[in-house]
NUMIKE-189470 format. One record per residue (C-alpha): residue in one letter; residue number from 1; x negated, y, z negated. Coordinates in steps of 0.5 Angstrom, whole numbers, plus 2048, in hexadecimal, padded with zeros to 3 digits. Layout:
<recs>
+--------+-----+------+-------+-----+
! residu ! num ! east ! north !  up !
+--------+-----+------+-------+-----+
!      A ! NUM !    X !     Y !   Z !
...
+--------+-----+------+-------+-----+
</recs>
This chain:
<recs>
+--------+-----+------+-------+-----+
! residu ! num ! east ! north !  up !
+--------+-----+------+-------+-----+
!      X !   1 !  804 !   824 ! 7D7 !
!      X !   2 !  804 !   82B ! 7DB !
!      X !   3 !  80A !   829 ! 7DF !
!      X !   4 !  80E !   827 ! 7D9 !
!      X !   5 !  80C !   82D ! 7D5 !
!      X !   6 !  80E !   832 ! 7DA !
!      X !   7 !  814 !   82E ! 7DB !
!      X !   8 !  817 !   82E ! 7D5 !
!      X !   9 !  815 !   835 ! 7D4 !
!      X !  10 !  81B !   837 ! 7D9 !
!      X !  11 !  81F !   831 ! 7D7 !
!      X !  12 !  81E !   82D ! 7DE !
!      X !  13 !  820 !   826 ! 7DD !
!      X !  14 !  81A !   822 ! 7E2 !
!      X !  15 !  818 !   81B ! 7E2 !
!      X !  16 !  80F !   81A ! 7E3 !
!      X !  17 !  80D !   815 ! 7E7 !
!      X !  18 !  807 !   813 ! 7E4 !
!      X !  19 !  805 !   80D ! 7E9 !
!      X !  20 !  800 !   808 ! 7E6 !
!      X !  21 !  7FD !   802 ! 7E9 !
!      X !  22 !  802 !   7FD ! 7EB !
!      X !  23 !  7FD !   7F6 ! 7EC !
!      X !  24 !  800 !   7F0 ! 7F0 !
!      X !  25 !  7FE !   7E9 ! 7EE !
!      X !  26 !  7FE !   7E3 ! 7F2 !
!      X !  27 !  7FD !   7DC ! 7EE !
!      X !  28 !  7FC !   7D5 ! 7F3 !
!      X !  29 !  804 !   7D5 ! 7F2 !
!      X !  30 !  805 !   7DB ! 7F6 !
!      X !  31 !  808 !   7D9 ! 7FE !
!      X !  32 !  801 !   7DD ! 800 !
!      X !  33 !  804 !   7E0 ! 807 !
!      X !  34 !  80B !   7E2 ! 804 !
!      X !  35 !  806 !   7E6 ! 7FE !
!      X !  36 !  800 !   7E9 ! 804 !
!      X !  37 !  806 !   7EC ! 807 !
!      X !  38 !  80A !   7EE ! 801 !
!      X !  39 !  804 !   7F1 ! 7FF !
!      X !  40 !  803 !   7F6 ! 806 !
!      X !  41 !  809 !   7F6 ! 806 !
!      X !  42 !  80A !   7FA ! 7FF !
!      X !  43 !  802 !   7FD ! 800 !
!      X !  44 !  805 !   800 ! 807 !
!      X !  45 !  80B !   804 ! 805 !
!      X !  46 !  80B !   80C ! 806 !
!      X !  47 !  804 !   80A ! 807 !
!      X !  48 !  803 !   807 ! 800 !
!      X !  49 !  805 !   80E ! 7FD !
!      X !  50 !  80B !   80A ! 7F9 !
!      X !  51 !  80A !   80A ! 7F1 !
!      X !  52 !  80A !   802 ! 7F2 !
!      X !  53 !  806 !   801 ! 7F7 !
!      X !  54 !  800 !   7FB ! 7F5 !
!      X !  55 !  7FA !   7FE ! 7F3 !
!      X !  56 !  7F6 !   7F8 ! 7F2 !
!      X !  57 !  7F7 !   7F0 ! 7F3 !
!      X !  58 !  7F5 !   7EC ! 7EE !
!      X !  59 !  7F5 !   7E4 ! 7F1 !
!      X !  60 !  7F3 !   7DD ! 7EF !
!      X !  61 !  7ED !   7DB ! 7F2 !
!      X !  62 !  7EF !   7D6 ! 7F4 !
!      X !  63 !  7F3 !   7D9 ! 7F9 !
!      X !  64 !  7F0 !   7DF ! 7FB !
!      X !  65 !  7ED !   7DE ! 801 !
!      X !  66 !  7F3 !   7DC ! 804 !
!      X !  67 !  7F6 !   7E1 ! 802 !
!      X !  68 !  7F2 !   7E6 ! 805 !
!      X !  69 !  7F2 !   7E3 ! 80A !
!      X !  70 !  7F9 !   7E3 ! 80B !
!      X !  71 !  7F9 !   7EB ! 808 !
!      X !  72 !  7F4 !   7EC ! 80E !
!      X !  73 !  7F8 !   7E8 ! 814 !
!      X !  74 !  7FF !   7EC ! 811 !
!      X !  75 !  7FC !   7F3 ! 811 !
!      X !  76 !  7F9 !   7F2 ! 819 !
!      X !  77 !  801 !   7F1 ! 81A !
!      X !  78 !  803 !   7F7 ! 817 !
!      X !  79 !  7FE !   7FB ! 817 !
!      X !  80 !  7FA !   7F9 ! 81E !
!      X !  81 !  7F4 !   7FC ! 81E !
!      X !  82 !  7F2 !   805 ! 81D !
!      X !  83 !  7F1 !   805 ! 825 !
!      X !  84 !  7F8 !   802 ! 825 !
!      X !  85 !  7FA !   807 ! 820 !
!      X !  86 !  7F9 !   80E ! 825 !
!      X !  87 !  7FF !   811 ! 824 !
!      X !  88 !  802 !   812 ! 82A !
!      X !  89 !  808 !   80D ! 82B !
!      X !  90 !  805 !   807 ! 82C !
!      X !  91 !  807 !   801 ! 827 !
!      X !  92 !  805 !   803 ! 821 !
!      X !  93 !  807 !   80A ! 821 !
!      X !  94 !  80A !   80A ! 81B !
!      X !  95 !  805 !   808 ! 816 !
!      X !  96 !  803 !   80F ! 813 !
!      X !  97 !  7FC !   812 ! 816 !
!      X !  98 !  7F5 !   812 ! 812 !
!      X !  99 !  7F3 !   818 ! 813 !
!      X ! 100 !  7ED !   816 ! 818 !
!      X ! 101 !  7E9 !   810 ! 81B !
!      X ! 102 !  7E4 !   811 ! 817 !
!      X ! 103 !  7E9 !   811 ! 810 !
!      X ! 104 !  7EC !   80C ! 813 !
!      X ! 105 !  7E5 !   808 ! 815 !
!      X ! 106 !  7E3 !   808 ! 80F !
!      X ! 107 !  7EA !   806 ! 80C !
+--------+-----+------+-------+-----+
</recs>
């Protein structure tokens, strides 16, 4: 309301984003695979600083497991490991850095 007010005031045009949760859904339907990678895929972009990244996955029971397990086999290929992620050109120096190993321990 700040933002807008102060906008309006001047009669600067300006959009807000106001994000908000983005769940995923998984049923026992869903290609359990193609879903886990989608999802890092989508939770991973600008290091999850997207207006439309998932914040939290809603799964059948049935296929939960299955899919954390894919989740966890698809992050180890994406992401390696935080010692992989030393940030000094190896493979995957792209990925943005967590501030330090502690941070990224406990993460």
């Amino acid at each position: 309301k700040i933002v807008m007010s102060a906008a309006a005031k001047n009669l600067v045009p300006c959009t807000l984003e106001l994000g908000g949760k983005s769940p995923v859904f998984v049923d026992k339907t869903a290609d359990i695979k193609q879903a886990a990678e989608r999802i890092l895929v989508a939770k991973t972009t600008n290091c999850g600083q997207w207006c439309v990244t998932p914040d939290y996955i809603l799964v059948e029971k049935a296929v939960e497991q299955q899919l954390v397990d894919e989740l966890v086999k698809f992050a180890s290929k994406r992401l390696g490991t935080p010692q992989d992620q030393k940030g000094d050109g190896s493979k995957y120096d792209y990925i943005q850095r967590i501030v330090n190993s502690r941070n990224a321990e406990r993460l």
